[in-house]
Backbone as CSV, one residue per row, in Angstrom:
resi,resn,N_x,N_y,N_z,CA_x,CA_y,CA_z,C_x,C_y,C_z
1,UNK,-24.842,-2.810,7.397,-23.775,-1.959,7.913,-22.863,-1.542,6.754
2,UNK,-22.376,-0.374,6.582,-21.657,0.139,6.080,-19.987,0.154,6.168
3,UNK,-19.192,-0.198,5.274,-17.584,-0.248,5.735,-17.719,0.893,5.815
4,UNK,-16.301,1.260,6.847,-16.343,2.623,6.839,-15.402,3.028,5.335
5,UNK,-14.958,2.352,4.456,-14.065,3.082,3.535,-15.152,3.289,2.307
6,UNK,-16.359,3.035,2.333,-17.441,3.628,1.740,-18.348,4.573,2.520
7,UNK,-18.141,4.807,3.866,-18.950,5.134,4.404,-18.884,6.846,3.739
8,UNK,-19.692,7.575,3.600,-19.898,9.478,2.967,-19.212,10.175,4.150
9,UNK,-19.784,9.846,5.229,-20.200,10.254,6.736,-18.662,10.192,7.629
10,UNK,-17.838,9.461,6.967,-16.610,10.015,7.803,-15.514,10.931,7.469
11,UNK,-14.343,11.461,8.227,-13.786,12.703,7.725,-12.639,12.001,6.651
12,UNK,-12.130,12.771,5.670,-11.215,12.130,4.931,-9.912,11.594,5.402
13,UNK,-9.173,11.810,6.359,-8.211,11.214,6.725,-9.163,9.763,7.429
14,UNK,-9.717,9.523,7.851,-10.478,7.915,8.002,-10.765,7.439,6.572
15,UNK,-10.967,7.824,6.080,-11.580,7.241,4.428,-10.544,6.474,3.510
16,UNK,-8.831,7.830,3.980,-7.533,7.330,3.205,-6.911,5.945,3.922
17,UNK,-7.108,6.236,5.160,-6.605,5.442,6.295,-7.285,3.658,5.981
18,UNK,-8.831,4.068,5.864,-9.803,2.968,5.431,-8.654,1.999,4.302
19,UNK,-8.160,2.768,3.442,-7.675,2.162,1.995,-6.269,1.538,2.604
20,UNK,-5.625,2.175,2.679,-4.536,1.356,3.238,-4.210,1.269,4.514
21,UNK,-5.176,0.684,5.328,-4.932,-0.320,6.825,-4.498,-1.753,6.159
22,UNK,-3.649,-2.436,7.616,-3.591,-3.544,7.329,-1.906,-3.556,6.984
23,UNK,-0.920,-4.301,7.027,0.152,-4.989,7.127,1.031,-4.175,6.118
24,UNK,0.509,-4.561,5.424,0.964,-4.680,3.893,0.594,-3.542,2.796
25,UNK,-0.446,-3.348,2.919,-0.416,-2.328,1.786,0.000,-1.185,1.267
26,UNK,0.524,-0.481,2.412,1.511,0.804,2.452,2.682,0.257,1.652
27,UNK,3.461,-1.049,2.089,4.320,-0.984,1.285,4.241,-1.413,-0.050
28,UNK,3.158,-2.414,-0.312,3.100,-2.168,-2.003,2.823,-1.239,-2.673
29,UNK,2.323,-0.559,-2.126,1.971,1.003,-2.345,3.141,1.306,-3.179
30,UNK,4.244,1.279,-2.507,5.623,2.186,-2.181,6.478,1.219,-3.077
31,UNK,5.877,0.141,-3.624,6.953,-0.930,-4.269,6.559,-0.355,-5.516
32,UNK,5.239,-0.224,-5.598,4.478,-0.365,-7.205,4.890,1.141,-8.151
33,UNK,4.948,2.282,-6.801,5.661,3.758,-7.352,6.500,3.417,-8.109
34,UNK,7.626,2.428,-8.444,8.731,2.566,-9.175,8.481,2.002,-9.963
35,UNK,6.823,1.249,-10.344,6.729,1.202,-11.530,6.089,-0.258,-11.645
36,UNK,5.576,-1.049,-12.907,4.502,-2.223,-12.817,5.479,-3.751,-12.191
37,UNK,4.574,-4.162,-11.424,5.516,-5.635,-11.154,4.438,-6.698,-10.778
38,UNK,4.971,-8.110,-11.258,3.968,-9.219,-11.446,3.795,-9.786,-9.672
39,UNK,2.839,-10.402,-9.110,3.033,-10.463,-7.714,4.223,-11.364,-7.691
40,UNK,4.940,-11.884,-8.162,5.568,-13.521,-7.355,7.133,-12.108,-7.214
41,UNK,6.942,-11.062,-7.843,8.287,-10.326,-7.741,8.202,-9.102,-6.546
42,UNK,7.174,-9.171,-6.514,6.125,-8.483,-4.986,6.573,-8.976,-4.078
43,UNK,6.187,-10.346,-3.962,6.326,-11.647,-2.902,7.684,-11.633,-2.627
44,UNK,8.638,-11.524,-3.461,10.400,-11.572,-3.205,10.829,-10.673,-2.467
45,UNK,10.018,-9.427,-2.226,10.534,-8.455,-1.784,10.147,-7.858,-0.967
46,UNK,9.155,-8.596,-0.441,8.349,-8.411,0.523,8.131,-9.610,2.002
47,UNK,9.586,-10.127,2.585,10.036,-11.191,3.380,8.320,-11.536,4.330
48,UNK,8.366,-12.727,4.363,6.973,-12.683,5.192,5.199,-12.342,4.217
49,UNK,5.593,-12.016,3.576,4.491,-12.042,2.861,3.595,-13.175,2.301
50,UNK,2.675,-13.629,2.429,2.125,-14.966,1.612,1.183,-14.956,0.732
51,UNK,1.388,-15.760,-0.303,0.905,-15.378,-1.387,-0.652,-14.715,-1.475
52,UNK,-1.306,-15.901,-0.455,-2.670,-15.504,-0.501,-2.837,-14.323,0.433
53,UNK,-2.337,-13.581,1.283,-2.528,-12.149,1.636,-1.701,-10.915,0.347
54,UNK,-1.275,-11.577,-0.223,-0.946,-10.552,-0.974,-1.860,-10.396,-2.470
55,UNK,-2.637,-11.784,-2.612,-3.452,-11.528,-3.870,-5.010,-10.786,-2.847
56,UNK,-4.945,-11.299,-1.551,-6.491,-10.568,-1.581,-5.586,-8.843,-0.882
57,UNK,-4.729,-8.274,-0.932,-4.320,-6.757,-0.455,-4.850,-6.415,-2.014
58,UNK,-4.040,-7.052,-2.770,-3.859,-6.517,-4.130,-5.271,-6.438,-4.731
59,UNK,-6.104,-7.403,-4.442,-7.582,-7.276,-5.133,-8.399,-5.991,-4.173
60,UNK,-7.782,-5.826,-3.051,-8.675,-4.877,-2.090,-8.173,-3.432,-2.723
61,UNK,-6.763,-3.521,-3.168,-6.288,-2.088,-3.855,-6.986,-1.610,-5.280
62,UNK,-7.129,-2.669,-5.882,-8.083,-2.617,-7.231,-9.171,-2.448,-7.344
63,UNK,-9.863,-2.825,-6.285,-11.416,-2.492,-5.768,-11.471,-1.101,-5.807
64,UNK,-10.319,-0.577,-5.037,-10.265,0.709,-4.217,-9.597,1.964,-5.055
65,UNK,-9.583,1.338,-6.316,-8.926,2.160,-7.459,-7.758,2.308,-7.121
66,UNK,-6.567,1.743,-6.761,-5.353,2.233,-6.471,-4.521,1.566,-7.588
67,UNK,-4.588,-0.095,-7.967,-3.591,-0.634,-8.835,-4.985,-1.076,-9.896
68,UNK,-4.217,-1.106,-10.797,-4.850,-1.557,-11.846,-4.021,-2.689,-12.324
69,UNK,-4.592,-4.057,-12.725,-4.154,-5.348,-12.902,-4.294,-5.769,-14.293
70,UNK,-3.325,-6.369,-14.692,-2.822,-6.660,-16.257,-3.107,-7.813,-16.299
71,UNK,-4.000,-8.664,-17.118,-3.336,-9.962,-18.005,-3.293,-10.250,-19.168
72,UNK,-2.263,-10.861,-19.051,-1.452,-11.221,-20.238,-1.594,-12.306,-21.096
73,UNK,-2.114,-12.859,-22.156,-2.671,-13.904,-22.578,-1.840,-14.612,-23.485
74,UNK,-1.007,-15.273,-22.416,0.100,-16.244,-22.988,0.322,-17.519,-21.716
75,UNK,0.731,-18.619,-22.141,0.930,-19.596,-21.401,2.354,-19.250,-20.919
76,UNK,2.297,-19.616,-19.537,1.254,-19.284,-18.446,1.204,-18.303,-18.553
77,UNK,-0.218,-17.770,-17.757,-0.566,-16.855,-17.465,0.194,-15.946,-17.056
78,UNK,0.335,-14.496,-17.422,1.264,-13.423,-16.903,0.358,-12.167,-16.523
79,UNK,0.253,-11.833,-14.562,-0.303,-11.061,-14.551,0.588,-9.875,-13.906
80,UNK,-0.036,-8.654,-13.980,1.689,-7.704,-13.769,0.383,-6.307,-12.912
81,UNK,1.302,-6.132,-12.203,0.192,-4.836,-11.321,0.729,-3.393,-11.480
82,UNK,-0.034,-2.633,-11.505,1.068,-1.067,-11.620,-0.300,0.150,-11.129
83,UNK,0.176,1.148,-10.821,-0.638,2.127,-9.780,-1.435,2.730,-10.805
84,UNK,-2.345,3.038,-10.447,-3.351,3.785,-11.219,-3.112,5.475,-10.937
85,UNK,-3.725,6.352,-11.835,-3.674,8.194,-11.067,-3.962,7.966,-9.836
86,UNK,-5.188,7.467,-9.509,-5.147,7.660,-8.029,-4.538,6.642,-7.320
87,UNK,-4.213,6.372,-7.305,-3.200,5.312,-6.317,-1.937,6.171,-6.683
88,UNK,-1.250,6.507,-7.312,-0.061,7.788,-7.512,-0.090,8.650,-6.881
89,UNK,-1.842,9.533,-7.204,-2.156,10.684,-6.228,-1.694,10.406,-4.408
90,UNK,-2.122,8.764,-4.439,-2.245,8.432,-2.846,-0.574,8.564,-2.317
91,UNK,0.041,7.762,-2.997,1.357,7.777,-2.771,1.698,9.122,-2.562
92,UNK,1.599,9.860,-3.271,2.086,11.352,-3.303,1.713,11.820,-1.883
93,UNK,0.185,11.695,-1.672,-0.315,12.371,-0.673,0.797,11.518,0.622
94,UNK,1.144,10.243,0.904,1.403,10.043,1.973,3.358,10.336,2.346
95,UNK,3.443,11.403,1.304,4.690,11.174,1.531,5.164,12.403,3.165
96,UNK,4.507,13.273,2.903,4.870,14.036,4.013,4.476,13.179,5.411
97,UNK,3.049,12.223,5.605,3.025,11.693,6.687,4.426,10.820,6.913
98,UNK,4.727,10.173,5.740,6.075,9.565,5.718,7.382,9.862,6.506
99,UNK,7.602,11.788,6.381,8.452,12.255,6.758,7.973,12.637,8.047
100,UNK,7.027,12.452,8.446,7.105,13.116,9.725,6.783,11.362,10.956
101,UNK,6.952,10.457,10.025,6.916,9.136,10.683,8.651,8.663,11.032
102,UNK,9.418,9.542,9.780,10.479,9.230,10.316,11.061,10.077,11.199
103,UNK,10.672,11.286,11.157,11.118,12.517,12.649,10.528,11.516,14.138
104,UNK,9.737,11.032,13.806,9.366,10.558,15.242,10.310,9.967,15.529
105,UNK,10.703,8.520,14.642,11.350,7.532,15.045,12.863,8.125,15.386
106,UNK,13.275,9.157,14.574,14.438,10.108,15.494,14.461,10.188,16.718
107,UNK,12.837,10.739,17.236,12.706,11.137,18.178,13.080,10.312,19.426
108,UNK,12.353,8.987,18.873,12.268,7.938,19.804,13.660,7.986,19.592
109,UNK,14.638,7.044,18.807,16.076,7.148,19.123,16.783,7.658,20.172
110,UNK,16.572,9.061,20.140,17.113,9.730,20.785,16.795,10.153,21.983
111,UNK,15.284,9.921,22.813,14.710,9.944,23.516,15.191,8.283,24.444
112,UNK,15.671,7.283,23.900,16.404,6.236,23.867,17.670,6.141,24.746
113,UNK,18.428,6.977,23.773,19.672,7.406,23.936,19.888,8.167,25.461
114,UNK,18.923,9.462,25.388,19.130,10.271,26.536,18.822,9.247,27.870
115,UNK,17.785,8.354,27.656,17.350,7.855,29.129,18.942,6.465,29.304
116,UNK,19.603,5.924,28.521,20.284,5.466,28.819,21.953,5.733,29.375
């Protein structure tokens, strides 16, 4: 069987969707835009997060060409993550879904508001 985020055969909004499903990865996505950071500074800023879902998001983003992963060869070990072109490209691309995720939640608000 085929994942679908390799699969040829599906339309591209399933393919982008494929890459970042799941909890978490939208927002490292959105952490890493401002630039490279080591996970344990990920983990701080990300309440609820645990370590081991955030090293296998982060290895699933690297797979997936989005971050590209640094180490550093000094005691201890120093590893530091930062977005690749395409993982930039991705960010870029999701910013308008972004804006129209927050018109909804207006919507709802206020759709809120009126029934109360």
């Amino acid at each position: 069987m085929v994942h679908r985020r390799h699969d040829p055969d599906v339309c591209g909004v399933t393919a982008a969707i494929a890459v970042i499903e799941g909890k978490w990865k939208t927002t490292l996505l959105w952490l890493l835009e401002s630039g490279p950071h080591r996970p344990a500074a990920l983990r701080r800023q990300v309440p609820g997060l645990t370590e081991k879902v955030l090293t296998v998001a982060l290895r699933e983003m690297e797979a997936d060409g989005l971050v590209h992963r640094e180490v550093h060869d000094v005691l201890p070990p120093k590893t530091v993550y930062s977005l690749t072109g395409f993982g930039r490209d991705l960010a870029e691309a999701l910013g308008p879904l972004s804006d129209w995720g927050y018109r909804r939640l207006e919507k709802m608000t206020e759709a809120e508001a009126e029934a109360s």
